[in-house]
C-alpha positions as CSV (number, residue, x, y, z in Angstrom):
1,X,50.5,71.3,46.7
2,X,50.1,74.6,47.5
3,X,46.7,73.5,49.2
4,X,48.6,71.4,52.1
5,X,48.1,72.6,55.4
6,X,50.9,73.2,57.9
7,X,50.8,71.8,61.3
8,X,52.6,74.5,63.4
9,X,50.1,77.1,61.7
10,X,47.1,74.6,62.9
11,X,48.7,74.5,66.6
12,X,49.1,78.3,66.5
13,X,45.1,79.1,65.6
14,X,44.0,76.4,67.9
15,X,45.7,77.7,70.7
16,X,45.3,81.5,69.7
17,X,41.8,81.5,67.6
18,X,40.5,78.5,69.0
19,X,37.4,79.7,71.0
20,X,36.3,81.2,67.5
21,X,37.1,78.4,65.5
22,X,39.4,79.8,63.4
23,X,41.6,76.2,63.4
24,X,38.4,74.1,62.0
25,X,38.4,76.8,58.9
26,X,41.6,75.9,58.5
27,X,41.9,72.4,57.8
28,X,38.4,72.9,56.1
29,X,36.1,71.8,58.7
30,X,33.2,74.7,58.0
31,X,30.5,73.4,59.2
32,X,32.7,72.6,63.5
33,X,33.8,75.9,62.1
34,X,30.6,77.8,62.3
35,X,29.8,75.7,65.8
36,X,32.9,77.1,67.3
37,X,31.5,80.7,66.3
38,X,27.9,80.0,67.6
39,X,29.3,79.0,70.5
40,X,32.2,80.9,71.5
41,X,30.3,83.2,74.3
42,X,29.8,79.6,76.3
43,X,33.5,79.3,76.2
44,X,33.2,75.5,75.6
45,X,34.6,75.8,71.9
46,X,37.9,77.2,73.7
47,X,38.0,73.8,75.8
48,X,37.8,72.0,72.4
49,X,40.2,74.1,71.1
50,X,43.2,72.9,73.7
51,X,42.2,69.6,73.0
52,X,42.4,70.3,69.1
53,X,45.5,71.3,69.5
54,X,46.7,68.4,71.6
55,X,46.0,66.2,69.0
56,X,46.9,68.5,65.9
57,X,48.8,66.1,63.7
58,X,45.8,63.7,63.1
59,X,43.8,66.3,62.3
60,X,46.4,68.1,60.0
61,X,47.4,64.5,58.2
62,X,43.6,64.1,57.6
63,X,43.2,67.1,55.7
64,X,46.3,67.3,53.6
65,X,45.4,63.2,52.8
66,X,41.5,64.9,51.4
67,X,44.2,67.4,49.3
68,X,45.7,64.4,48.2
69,X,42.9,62.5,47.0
70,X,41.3,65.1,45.6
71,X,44.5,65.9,43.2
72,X,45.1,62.6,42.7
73,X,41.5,62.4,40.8
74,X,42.5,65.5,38.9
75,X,45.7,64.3,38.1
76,X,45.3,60.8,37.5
77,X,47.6,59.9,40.5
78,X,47.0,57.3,42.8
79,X,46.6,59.6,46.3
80,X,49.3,57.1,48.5
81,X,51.6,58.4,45.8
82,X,50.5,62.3,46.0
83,X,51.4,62.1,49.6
84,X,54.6,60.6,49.3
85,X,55.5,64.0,46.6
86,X,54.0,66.3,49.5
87,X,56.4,64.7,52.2
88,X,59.5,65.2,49.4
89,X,58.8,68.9,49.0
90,X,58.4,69.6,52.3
């Protein structure tokens, strides 16, 4: 599970990197990602970035459940099961 994504690190490159999308890379979001850098001069990805941030955890959850899923194929795991082992460890 070394793949699972922390949400305090998430809240601290939205609000920090934000404007250059730095957050979206993160959680592996590439292609809002490579928006966020496009548009940084406009400022408007920074705006998006507060509001990222506001609402971190879904965004976090979301991505660490894709971990899941996607180790629960390789591993023969059903993925509500792989989450429930990522919430133990943590």
């Amino acid at each position: 599970m070394s793949q699972k994504k922390d949400k305090t690190t998430y809240l601290i490159l939205a609000l920090l990197l934000g404007g250059l999308g730095v957050h979206q890379f993160y959680v592996g979001n590439t292609t809002a990602g490579v928006l966020y850098l496009l548009f940084c001069w406009t400022f408007i990805p920074a705006i998006l970035a507060l509001i990222d941030a506001i609402a971190h955890q879904k965004k976090v959850e979301s991505a660490n459940m894709e971990i899941a899923q996607r180790l629960s194929v390789t591993m023969g795991v059903p993925a509500h099961e792989m989450m429930k082992l990522a919430m133990v460890s943590s």
